[in-house]
TORGUDO-330199 format. One record per residue (C-alpha): x, y negated, z; residue number from 1. Coordinates in steps of 0.05 Angstrom, whole numbers, plus 5000, padded with zeros to 4 digits. Each point is the difference from the previous one (the first is absolute). Last residue first. Example, Ala and Ser with C-alpha at 12.3 -4.5 7.8 and 13.67 -1.06 7.14 Angstrom:
<rs>
+------+------+------+-----+
!    x !    y !    z ! num !
+------+------+------+-----+
! 5273 ! 5021 ! 5143 !   2 !
! 4973 ! 5069 ! 5013 !   1 !
+------+------+------+-----+
</rs>
This chain:
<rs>
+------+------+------+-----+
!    x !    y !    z ! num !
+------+------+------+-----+
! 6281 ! 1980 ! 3749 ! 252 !
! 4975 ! 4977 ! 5049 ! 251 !
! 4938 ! 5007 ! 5054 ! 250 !
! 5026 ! 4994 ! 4951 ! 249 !
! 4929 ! 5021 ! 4946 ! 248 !
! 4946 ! 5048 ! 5024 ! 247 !
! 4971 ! 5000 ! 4935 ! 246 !
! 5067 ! 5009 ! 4970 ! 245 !
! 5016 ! 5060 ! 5054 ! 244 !
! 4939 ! 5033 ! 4981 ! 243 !
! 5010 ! 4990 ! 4923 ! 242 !
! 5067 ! 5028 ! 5004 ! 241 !
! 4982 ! 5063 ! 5044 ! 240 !
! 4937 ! 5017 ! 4958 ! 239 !
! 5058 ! 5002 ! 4940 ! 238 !
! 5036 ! 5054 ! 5041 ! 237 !
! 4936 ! 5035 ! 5014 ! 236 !
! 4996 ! 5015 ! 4921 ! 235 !
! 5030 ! 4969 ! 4948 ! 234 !
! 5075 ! 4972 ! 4999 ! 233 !
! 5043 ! 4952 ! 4957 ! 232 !
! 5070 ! 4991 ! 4976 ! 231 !
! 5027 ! 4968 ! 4932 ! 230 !
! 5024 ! 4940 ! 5049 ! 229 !
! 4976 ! 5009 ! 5064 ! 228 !
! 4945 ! 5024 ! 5047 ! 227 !
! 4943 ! 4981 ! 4952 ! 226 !
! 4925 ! 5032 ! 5018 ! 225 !
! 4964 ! 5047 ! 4946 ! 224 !
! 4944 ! 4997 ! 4968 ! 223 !
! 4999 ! 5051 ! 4939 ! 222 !
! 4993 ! 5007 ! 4925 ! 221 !
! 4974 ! 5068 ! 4959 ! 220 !
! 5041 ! 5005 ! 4939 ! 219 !
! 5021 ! 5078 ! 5015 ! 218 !
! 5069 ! 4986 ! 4977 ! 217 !
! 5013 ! 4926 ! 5008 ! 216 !
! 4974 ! 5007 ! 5073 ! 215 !
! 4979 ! 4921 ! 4996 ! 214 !
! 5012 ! 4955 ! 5063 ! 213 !
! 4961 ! 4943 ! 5025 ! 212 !
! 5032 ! 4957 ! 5058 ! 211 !
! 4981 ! 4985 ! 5076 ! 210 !
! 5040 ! 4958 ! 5034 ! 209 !
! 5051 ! 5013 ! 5053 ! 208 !
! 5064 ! 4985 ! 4963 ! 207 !
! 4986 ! 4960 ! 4942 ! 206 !
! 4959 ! 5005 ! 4935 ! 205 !
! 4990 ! 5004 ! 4926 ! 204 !
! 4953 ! 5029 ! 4949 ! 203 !
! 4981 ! 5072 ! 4976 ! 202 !
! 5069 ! 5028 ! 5017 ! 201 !
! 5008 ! 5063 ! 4972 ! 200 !
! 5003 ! 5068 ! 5026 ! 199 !
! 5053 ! 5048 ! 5040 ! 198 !
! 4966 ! 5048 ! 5043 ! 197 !
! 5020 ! 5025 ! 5072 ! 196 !
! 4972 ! 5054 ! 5053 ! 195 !
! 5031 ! 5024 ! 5070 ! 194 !
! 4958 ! 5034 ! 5036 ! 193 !
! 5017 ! 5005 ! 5083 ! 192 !
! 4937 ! 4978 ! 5032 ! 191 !
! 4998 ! 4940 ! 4947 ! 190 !
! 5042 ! 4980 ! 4953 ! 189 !
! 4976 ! 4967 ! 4923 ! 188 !
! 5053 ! 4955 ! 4964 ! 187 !
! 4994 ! 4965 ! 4931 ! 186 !
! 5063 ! 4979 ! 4974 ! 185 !
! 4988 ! 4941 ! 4951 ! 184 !
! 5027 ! 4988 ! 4928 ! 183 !
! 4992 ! 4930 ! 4981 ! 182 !
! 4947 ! 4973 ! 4950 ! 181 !
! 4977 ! 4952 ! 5043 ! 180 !
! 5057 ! 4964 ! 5049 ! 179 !
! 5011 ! 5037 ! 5067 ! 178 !
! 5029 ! 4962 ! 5048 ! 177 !
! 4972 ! 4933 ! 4995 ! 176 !
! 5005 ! 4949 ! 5060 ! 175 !
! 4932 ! 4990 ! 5022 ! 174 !
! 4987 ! 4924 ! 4985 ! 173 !
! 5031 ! 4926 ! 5012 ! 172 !
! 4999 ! 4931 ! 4986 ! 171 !
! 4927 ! 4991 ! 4991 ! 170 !
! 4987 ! 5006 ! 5074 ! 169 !
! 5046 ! 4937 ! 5014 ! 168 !
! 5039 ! 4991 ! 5052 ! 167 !
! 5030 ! 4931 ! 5001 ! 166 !
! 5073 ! 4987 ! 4979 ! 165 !
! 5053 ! 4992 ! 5052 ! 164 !
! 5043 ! 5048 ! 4955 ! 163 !
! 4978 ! 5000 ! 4925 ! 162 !
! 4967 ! 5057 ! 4974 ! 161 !
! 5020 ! 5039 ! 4930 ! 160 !
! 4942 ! 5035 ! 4970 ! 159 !
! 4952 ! 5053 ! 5017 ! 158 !
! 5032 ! 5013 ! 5069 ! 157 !
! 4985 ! 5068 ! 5025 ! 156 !
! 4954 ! 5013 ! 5061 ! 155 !
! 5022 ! 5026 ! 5064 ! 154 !
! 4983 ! 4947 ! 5039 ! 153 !
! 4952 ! 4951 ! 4967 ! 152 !
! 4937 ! 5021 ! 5032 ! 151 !
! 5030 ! 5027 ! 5065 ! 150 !
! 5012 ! 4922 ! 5006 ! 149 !
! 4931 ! 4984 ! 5010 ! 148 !
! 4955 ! 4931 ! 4984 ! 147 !
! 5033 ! 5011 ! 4922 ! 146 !
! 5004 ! 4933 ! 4969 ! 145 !
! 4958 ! 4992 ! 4931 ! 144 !
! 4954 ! 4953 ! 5031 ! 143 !
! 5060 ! 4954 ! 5006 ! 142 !
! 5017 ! 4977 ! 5077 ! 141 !
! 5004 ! 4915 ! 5008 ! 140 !
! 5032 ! 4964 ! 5055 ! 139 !
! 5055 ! 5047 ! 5011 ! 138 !
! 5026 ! 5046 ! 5057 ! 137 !
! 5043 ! 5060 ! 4988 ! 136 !
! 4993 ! 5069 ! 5009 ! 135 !
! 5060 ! 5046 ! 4973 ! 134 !
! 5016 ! 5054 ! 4946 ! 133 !
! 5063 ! 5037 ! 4970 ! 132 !
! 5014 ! 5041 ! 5078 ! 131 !
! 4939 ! 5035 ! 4987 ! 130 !
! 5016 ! 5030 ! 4932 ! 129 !
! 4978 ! 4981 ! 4934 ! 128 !
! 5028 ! 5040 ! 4951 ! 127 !
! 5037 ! 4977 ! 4933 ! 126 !
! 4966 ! 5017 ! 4937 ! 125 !
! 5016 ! 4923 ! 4978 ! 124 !
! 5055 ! 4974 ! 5034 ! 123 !
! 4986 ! 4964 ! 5067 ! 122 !
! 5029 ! 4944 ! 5036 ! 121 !
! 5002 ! 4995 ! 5073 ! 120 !
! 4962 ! 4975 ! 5070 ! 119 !
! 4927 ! 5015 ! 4957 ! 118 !
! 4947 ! 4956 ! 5019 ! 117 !
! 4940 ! 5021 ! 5038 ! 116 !
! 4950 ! 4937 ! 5018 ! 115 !
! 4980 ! 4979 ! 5072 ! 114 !
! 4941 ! 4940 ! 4994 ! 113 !
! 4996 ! 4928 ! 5034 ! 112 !
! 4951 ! 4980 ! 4955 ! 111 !
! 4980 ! 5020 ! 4936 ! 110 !
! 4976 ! 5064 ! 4964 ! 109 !
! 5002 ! 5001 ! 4922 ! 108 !
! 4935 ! 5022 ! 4959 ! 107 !
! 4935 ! 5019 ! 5024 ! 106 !
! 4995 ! 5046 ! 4936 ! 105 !
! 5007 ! 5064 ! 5042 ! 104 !
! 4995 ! 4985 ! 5071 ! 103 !
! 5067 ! 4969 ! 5033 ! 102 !
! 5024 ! 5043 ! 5053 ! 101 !
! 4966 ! 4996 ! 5072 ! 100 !
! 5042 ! 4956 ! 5044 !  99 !
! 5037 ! 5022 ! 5062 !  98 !
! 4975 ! 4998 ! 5071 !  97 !
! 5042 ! 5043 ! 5030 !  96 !
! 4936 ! 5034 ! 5040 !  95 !
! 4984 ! 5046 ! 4943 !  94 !
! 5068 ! 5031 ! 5006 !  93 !
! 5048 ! 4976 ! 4941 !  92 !
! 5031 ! 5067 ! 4967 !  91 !
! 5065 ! 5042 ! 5023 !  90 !
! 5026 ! 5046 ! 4950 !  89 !
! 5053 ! 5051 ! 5028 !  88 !
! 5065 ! 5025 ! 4956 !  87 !
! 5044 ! 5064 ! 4994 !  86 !
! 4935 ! 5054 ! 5022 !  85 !
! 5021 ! 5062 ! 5007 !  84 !
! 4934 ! 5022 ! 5009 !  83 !
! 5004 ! 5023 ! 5075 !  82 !
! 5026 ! 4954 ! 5021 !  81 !
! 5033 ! 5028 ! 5071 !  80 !
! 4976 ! 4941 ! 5044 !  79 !
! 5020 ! 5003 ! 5069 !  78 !
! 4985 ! 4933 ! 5049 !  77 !
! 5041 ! 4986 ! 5051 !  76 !
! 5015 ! 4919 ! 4981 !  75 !
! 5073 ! 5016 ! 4972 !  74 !
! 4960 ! 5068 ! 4966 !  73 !
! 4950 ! 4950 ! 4965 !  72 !
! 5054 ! 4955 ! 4989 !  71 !
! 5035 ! 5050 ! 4959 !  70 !
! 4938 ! 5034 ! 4960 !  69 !
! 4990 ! 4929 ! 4980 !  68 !
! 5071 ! 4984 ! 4975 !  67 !
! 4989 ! 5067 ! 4963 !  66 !
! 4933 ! 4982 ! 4963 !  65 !
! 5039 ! 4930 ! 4972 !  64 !
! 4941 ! 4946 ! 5002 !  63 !
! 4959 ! 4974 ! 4951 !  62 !
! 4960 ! 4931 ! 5029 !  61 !
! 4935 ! 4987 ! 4966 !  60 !
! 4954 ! 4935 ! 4988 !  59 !
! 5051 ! 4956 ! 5023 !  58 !
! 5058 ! 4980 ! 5056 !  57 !
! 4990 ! 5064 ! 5043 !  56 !
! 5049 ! 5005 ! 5057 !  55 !
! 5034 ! 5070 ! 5004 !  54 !
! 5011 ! 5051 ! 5071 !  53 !
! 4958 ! 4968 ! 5057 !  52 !
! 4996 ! 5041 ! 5064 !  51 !
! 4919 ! 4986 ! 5015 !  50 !
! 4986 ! 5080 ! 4989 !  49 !
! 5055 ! 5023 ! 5043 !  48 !
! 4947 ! 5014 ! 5057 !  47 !
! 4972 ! 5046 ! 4962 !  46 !
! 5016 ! 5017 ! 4926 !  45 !
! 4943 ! 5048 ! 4996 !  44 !
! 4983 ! 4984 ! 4927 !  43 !
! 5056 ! 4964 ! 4964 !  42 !
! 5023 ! 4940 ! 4951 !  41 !
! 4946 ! 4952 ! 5035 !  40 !
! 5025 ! 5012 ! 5066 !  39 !
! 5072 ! 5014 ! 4983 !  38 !
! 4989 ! 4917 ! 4979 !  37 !
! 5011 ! 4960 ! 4950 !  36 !
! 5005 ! 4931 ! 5012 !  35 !
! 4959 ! 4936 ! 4962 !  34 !
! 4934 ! 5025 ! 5025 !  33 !
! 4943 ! 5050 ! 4990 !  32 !
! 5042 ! 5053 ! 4981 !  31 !
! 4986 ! 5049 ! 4954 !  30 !
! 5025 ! 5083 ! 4982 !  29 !
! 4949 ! 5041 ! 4962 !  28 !
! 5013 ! 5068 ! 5016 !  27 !
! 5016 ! 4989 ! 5068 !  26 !
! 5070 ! 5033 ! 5012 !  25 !
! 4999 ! 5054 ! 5054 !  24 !
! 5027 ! 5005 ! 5065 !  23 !
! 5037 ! 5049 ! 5045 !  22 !
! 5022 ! 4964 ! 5071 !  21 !
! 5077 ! 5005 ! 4997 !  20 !
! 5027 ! 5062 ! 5035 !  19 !
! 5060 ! 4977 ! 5060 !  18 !
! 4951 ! 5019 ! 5042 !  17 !
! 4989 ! 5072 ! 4976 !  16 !
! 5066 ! 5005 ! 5011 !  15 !
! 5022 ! 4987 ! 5071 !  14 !
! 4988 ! 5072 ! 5023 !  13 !
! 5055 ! 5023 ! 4950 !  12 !
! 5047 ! 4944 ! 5020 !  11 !
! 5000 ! 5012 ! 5078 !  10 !
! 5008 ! 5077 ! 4991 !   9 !
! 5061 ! 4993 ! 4952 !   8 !
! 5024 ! 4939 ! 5058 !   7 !
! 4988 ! 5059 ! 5047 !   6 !
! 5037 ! 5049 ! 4956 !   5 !
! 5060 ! 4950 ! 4992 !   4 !
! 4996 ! 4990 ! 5083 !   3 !
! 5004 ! 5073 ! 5013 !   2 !
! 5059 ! 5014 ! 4954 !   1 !
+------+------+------+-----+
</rs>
């Protein structure tokens, strides 16, 4: 019995060592070179800040928010996020060296350039996700090649996309949920009020953008932010959307 409540003892005062160093994601992860470090992903990383966790072939790398949180705690480190965030955008540091994007009119870049293509085929209205695109190198990048892939992800495919084929900013948009004309939910909650309206679509829109809606009954119209299909909120919900899109993945 002694020896169980000394290894109890032992265990309790050993703890606060076993406690991973409590960090915080940088709100604008980079690296300045092909790997990704818990350096550039975190504040106060520490002496783990050189472990590697992703290489970087182009402009961005997306990586998987749990595999993250994982290394992190395999290298000591304790990240709770926060957010909930399910993916992390990692740009080109200013030291990578990679080329500015094409001004507007300047036409095609060329050279040894890194392109997005998609690794499958897409049907039209289908969603980009991470996994759908990869850099490449060609001779020759068209001006109307996204520099970013957090520009393409997420977006819906406006027509059917062949795998291997280069990114294209014309190929996709915000995939429509609300269409005009449909009937949207209109929610208001805040310190405990509950408050809804059904109106009108005054055009259309997807999740996360903003979208006019007409109270059919008093006529009046107002701006509300898309959650889902025939759903949207006003109020400090809708300040939530638009400061998480202007914050952007760290992910989405």
């Amino acid at each position: 019995m002694r020896v169980i409540l000394t290894l109890v003892a032992a265990l309790a005062l050993a703890g606060p060592a076993f406690a991973g160093r409590a960090v915080s994601l940088r709100p604008d992860a980079a690296s300045g070179d092909s790997v990704v470090t818990l350096g550039d992903l975190f504040d106060g990383a520490g002496a783990a800040a050189r472990v590697t966790v992703a290489e970087r072939t182009g402009q961005t790398v997306v990586l998987d928010a749990a595999a993250v949180q994982a290394a992190a705690r395999r290298a000591g480190l304790d990240w709770d996020n926060p957010d909930g965030l399910r993916k992390i955008v990692v740009r080109a540091g200013l030291s990578a060296g990679s080329a500015a994007a094409p001004a507007a009119g300047a036409g095609a870049a060329h050279g040894n350039v890194q392109v997005l293509t998609y690794t499958r085929s897409l049907n039209a209205g289908e969603i980009v996700q991470p996994t759908d695109l990869t850099w490449v190198k060609v001779a020759a990048a068209p001006a109307d090649s996204p520099t970013e892939a957090e520009a393409v992800i997420g977006q819906a495919a406006k027509r059917p996309l062949r795998a291997g084929a280069v990114v294209l900013a014309r190929d996709v948009g915000a995939a429509i949920v609300i269409k005009p004309g449909d009937t949207v939910t209109v929610t208001y909650e805040a310190d405990g009020i509950s408050l809804s309206l059904e109106g009108k679509a005054m055009g259309g829109a997807g999740v996360g953008e903003s979208l006019v809606v007409l109270n059919t009954q008093s006529k009046k119209t107002v701006q509300a932010m898309v959650t889902g299909p025939g759903q949207a909120v006003v109020g400090p919900a809708a300040q939530d959307i638009k400061t998480a899109r202007s914050l952007r993945y760290a992910a989405r």
